[in-house]
C-alpha positions, 0 to 999 in steps of 0.5 A, a space after each residue: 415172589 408176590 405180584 400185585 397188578 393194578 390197572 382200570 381195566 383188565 379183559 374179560 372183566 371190562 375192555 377199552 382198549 389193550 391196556 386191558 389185553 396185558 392186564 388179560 394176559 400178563 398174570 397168566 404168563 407170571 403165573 405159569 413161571 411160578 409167580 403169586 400174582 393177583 390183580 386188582 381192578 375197580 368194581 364197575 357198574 358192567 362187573 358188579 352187574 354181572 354178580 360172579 364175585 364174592 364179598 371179601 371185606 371192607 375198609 374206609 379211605 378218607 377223601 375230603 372230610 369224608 370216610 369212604 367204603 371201600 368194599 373189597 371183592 374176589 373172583 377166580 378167572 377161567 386161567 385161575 387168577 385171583 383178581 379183587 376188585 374196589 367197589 364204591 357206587 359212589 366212583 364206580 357204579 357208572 354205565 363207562 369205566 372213564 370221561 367223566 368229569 371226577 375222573 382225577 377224584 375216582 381213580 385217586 379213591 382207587 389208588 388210596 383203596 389199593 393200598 387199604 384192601 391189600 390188608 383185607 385179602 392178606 395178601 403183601 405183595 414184594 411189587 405192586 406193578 401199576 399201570 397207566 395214569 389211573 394207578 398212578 398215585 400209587 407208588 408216593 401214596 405208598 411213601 408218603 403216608 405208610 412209611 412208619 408201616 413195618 411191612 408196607 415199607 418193604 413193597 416195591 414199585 413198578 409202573 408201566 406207561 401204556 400210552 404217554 399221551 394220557 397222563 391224568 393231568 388235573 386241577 391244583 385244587 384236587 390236593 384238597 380233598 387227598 389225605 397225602 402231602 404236597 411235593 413237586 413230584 406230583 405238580 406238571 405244569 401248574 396242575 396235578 399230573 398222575 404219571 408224572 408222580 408215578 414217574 418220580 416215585 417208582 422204583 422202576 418204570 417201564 414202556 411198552 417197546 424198546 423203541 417207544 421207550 426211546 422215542 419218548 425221551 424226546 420232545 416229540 413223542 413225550 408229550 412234556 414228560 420225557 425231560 422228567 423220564 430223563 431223570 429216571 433213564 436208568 430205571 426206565 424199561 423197554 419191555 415188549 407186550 405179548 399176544 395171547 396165542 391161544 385165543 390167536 391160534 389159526 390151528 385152532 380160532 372157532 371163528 375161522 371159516 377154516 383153521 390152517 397151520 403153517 403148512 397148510 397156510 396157502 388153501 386155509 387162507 384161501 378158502 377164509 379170503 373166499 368165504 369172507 368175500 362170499 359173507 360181504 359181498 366182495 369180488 375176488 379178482 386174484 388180488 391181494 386183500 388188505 385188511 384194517 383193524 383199527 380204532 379210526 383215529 389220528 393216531 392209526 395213520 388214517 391221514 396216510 391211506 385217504 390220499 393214497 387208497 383211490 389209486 390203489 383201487 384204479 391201478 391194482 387188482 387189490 381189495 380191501 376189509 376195514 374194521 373199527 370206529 372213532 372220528 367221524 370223518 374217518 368213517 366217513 371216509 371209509 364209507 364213502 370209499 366203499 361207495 365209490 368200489 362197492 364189491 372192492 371195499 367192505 367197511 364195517 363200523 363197529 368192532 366184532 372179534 368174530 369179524 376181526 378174527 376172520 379179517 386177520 385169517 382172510 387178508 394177505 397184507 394188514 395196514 397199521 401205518 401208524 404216527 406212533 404206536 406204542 407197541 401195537 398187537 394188531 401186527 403181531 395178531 396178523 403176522 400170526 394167522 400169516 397176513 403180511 403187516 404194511 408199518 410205519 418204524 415207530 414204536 413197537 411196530 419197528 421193533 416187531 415187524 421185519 422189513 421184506 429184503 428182496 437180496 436175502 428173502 428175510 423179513 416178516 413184512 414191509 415198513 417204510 419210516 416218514 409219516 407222509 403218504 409218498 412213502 405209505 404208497 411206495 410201500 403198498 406197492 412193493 407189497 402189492 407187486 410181490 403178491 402179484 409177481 412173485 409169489 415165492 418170496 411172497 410166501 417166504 415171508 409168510 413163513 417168516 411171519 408165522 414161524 414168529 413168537 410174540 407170545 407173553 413167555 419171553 416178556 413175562 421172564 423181563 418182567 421177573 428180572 426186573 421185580 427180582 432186581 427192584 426187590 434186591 435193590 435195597 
């Protein structure tokens, strides 16, 4: 079987967020169950710059009254993956890889590109998988305009939506420059919307989570698009995202101040809680340390803690780590927090895997209470190293984390359902006093956590299944 992937970002080669950690691991996992899988990327400025990929051929997309080069390029990752990529200085040699005002022109280019260098690397794939609004023009460019091309008629479709939010909405006046065909599959509300054409047009479609998938069927979390999803409902896929557990491996993480394994989990993340706490300046007062990686944005649940956190800190012997940037106010926030309990709260704006990595080997309760998520690796990275995650059951979080049950011991952390912050408080506290007066369940749970597999592999065979399936579906 051949795989293409497209996606704007994929890790190592350009990151913004974990759109670009599936792109980073899903091939992998393909490919370790014997699929030929390549990626392709655009060619931005930070790539380009880097100089490590070689020149493989060209071709011409017409946008407008104009012909446009696309040069196409190659490299091999470190994991052996042949990723290609779409240059054009004109779209893509720029200092960030969105949020530009041509952004609808650019990733269009993209899409049209895809199609035009896959005869340049001679490779025909059996799915093109697309992710996200940015690839999303792909599947009815493909119908449209190479349905008299013998062996372009044969490739399949797949597309997954990583955050329903983002849909690639733009003007009307943008069909004027694309050398493709009107349809309503492209129109949403009076403009251009890439995800709803992607939606319509696929061969299948996919989410990032069960749980997601259901709940953007709805008027609350579909943002619009989930009556257009329901026309699709049995081609619509919930497939969980893995973890890359190689690079989250506390047997093995470099940045740790000291590796553990599950046996010897109680000293490892002891000896990480104490020498982070030396490194930042923190007291160890034998409470629990609750950690926070996270983009600060409405979407994490910020809104939850600001109410919440002062009693923590006035009624409880628990500290806290917080990691990430966004809005300005939730920064300052934190910052004010940390001023307030100065050797009880550390803030680091900003983001540092190395930081993080400790963060997640040092703490012993992780807090993601998010309005909605996806699909989230932040709690499956931090059930890993054996930090119990606080959630919210939206998304992917319910459908990874286990609530603790204090009669049968089971669980893998502590979820509360309603996004107010009564509920966040109450939860926090359960996990708090379990700490403190029942280190046997406690420990239980980090056991649970830990014995947890999020890796790609049982995703990766989903993914196969359905490829196969669409591929077979004449």
């Amino acid at each position: 079987m051949k795989v293409l992937i497209c996606a704007s970002e994929g890790a190592p080669f350009v990151k913004t967020g974990g759109l670009a950690d599936v792109i980073g691991a899903l091939p992998i996992a393909l490919k370790n169950n014997g699929i030929d899988v390549r990626v392709m990327l655009p060619y931005y400025k930070k790539i380009k710059e880097a100089n490590t990929a070689k020149y493989v051929g060209y071709a011409y997309v017409r946008i407008g009254s104009s012909s446009e080069y696309v040069g196409v390029f190659h490299e091999k990752s470190k994991d052996d993956i042949d990723y290609y990529f779409i240059d054009s200085d004109r779209y893509f040699y720029r200092d960030r890889p969105y949020g530009y005002g041509d952004d609808g022109e650019r990733f269009a280019f993209f899409d049209f590109a895809v199609l035009e260098a896959i005869k340049v690397i001679d490779f025909l794939p059996d799915v093109i998988h697309c992710n996200d609004w940015q690839t999303g023009l792909i599947p009815y460019i493909l119908k449209s305009n190479y349905y008299e091309h013998k062996e372009f008629a044969k490739i399949k479709t797949v597309y997954s939506i990583h955050n329903i939010q983002y849909q690639g909405n733009f003007p009307m006046d943008i069909m004027n420059i694309l050398f493709m065909p009107y349809s309503s599959s492209l129109e949403f509300g009076g403009q251009i919307n890439f995800m709803k054409a992607a939606i319509m047009e696929s061969n299948a479609i996919t989410t990032v989570s069960p749980t997601y998938k259901d709940e953007v069927l709805t008027d609350q979390y579909g943002y619009g698009l989930n009556n257009i999803l329901g026309l699709r409902y049995f081609d619509f896929h919930g497939i969980i995202n893995g973890i890359d557990n190689i690079k989250y491996n506390p047997q093995t993480d470099k940045n740790l101040y000291k590796t553990y394994t599950i046996r010897t989990h109680k000293s490892g993340k002891l000896a990480n809680k104490l020498e982070l706490y030396k490194e930042f300046d923190l007291e160890d007062n034998d409470g629990p340390l609750l950690g926070l990686v996270s983009r600060l944005v409405d979407q994490k649940g910020i809104d939850l803690l600001m109410p919440v956190l002062d009693d923590v800190f006035k009624y409880s012997n628990a500290n806290l780590f917080v990691l990430g940037s966004g809005d300005e106010r939730y920064e300052n926030f934190f910052k004010s927090l940390e001023a307030r309990y100065p050797r009880r709260v550390r803030t680091y704006i900003g983001y540092s895997d190395s930081v993080a990595q400790k963060v997640y080997a040092a703490s012993d309760l992780f807090l993601m209470p998010s309005k909605f998520e996806p699909c989230g690796l932040g709690q499956m990275i931090a059930m890993r190293y054996g930090s119990l995650p606080i959630v919210r059951e939206t998304g992917g979080l319910k459908d990874s984390v286990l609530p603790y049950n204090k009669y049968t011991k089971s669980g893998t952390g502590f979820t509360f359902t309603y996004f107010i912050p009564n509920d966040l408080k109450e939860v926090i506290w359960l996990a708090i006093n379990l700490y403190n007066d029942n280190k046997d369940d406690f420990e239980a749970l980090i056991k649970n956590a830990m014995n947890m597999n999020y890796s790609w592999d049982k995703s990766a065979l989903e993914y196969i299944d359905l490829y196969q399936f669409v591929i077979d579906n004449k």
